[in-house]
N, C-alpha and C positions, 0 to 999 in steps of 0.2 A: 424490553425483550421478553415477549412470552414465554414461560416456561422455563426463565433463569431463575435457581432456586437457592435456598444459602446463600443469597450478594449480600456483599459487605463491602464498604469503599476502605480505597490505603491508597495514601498518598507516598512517592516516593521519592528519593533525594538522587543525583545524579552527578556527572562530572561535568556534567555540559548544562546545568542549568535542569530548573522546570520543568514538565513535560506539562503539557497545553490543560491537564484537569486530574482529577484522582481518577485510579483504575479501580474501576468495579471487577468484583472477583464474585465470581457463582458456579455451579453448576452444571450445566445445560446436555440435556439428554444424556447424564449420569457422565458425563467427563466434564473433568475442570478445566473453565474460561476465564478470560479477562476482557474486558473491555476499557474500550478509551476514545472518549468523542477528543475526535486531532481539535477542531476548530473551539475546544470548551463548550460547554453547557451554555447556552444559549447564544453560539456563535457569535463569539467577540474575537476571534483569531482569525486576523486574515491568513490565507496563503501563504504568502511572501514572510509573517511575521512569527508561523509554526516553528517550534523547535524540535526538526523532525529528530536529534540525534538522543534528544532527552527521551522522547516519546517514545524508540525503537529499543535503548538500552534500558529504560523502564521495564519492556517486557524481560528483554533478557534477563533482568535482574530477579523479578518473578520468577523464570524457569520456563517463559513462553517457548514451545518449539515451529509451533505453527501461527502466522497471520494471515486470515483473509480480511482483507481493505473491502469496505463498504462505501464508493463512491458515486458522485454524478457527476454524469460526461455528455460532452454534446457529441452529436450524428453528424461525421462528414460524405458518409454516404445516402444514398436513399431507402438501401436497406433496410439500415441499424432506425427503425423504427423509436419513436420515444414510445416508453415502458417495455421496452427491451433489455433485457438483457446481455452485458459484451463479457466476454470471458480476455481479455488482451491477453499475448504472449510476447509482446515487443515495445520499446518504449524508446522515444525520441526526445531530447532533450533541449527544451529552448528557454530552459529557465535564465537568470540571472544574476540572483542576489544570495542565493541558497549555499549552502555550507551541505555536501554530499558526500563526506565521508569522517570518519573518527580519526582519521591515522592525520600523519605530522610531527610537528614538535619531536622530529629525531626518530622515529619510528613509519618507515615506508612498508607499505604492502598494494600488491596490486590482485586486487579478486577477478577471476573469471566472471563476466556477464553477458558473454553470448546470448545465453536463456534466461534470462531476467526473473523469472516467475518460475514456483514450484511447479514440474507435472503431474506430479500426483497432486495437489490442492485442481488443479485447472481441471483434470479426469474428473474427479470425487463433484465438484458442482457443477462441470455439463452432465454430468450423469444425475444431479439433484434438478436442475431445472427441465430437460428432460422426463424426467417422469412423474414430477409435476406438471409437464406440457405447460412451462412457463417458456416464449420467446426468447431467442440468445443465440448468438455467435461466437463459438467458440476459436480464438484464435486473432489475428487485427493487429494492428498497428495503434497505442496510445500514443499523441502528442502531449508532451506538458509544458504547458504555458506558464510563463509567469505573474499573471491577472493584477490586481485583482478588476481589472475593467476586460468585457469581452474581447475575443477578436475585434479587427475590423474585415470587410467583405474584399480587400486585398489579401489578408494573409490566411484567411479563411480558404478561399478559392490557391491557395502557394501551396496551404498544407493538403488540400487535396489532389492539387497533382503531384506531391510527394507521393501519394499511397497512403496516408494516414487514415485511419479509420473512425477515429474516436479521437476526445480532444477535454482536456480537464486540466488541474492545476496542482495537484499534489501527491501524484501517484508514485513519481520517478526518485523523488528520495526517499522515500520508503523502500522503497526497491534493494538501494544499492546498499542503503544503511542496512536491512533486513538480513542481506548477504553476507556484508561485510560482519553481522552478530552470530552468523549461520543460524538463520532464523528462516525457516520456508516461509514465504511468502506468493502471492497469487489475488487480484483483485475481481470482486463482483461489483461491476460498473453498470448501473443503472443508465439509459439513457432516457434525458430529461429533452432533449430540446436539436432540433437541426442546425444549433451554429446560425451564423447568419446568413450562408451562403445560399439557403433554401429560398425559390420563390415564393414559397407560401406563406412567411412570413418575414418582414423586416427587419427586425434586431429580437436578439435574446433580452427577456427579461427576468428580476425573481420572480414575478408574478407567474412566469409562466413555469420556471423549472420546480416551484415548491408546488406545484398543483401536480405535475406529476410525478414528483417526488412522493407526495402523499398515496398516489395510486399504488405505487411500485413498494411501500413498505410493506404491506402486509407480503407481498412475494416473496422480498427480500427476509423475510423474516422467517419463513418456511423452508426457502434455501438453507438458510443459513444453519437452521435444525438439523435438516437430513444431514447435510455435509459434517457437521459434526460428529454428528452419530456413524456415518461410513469411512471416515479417517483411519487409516490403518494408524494400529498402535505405533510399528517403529518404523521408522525415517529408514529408507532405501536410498533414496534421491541424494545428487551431491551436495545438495544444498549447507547441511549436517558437515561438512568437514573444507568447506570453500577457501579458508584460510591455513590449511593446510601446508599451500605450497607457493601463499602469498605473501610471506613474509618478506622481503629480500634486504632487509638491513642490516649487517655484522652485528649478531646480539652483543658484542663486548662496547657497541657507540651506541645503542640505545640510551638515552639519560634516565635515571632513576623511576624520576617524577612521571614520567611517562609510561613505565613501569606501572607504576602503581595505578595511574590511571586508566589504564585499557587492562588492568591484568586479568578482570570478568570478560574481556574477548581473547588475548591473546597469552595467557597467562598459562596453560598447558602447552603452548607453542616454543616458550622463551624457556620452561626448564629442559630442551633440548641439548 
């Protein structure tokens, strides 16, 4: 990342395992970042095999209060052009295998997710691609698949008379985990490719989405600056207090060990 200055890697320990690589800590336009490739340094993590709950209370652990997701998503419309950018504010869920939240083992909470994504993060980068007069769609319907093999051209043409917009594989547990840490969250989704349902080409390939995945960094890169830099300091958004009024389990049956383990999320909630 251009312009990250002071990185230094820290790896960190969690309750739930690994998180997918070390966080890079630096910098960036004089406020402090973190970063974390979800798939590892040279993309050995599938999808399906991210441990999104390590990766999200990693940040928390840091003191992350804001994540914006840097991902690539295919085009179920004609629009959403590749080397576009999608701003989504909705997410649909057709995963599978995935573990999408922290709570359990004797501790219930249910978080509001009407609004899935921060609005101030979604403001602050149509307002960055915007004036950089970078392409984008502010607003959409994300699908998230379970992959790791594409669509086929049946559920490709399902999700699109759903209304879906855009369509990728790892957006939605980040989501709900991010909320469930009260962590603002809001993704900048690159689109790489039309799905298969496009006549103008046959099947999605890598060849084809790292070709414009290549195109679309250096954008992404420049978004990602501004938006930094016009982030208001403090948290207005309910994002910041989500677990507030999610708790619903008789603090006197929650078990200890459970206790102890979520007490970096729920731990000013419980000495209630």
């Amino acid at each position: 990342m251009p312009g990250l200055e002071k990185a230094r890697e820290v790896r960190i320990t969690t309750p739930f395992g690994k998180p997918s690589d070390a966080y890079i800590l630096g910098v960036l336009e004089g406020r402090p970042c973190a970063f974390l490739s979800r798939h590892g340094r040279g993309h050995v993590i599938s999808p399906s095999e991210i441990n999104f709950r390590a990766n999200i209370y990693g940040f928390k652990k840091l003191g992350v209060e804001r994540i914006i997701s840097v991902s690539a998503v295919g085009s179920l419309r004609e629009d959403f052009r590749p080397t576009d950018m999608a701003l989504p504010t909705q997410f649909v869920d057709r995963t599978r295998q995935r573990i999408s939240t922290f709570f359990g083992d004797g501790l219930v909470a249910h978080i509001g997710f009407d609004t899935p994504v921060c609005p101030t993060i979604v403001e602050v980068l149509a307002e960055s691609c915007a004036d950089l007069q970078v392409p984008f769609h502010k607003g959409g319907n994300y699908l998230c698949m379970e992959g790791p093999a594409f669509s086929t051209k049946a559920e490709s043409n399902l999700y699109r008379s759903w209304g879906m917009d855009i369509i990728g594989m790892t957006s939605l547990q980040e989501a709900k985990l991010a909320r469930e840490a009260e962590i603002c969250y809001a993704v900048l989704a690159m689109v790489t490719d039309y799905d298969c349902w496009h006549p103008g080409h046959d099947a999605v390939t890598v060849t084809q989405i790292l070709d414009y995945l290549s195109r679309n960094v250096e954008n992404s890169q420049t978004i990602l600056r501004r938006a930094v830099r016009s982030l208001p300091e403090a948290r207005v958004c309910k994002c910041a207090t989500a677990l507030a009024h999610a708790i619903i389990t008789d603090r006197k049956k929650i078990p200890a060990a459970t206790r102890r383990k979520l007490a970096l999320l729920v731990g000013k909630y419980l000495k209630k």
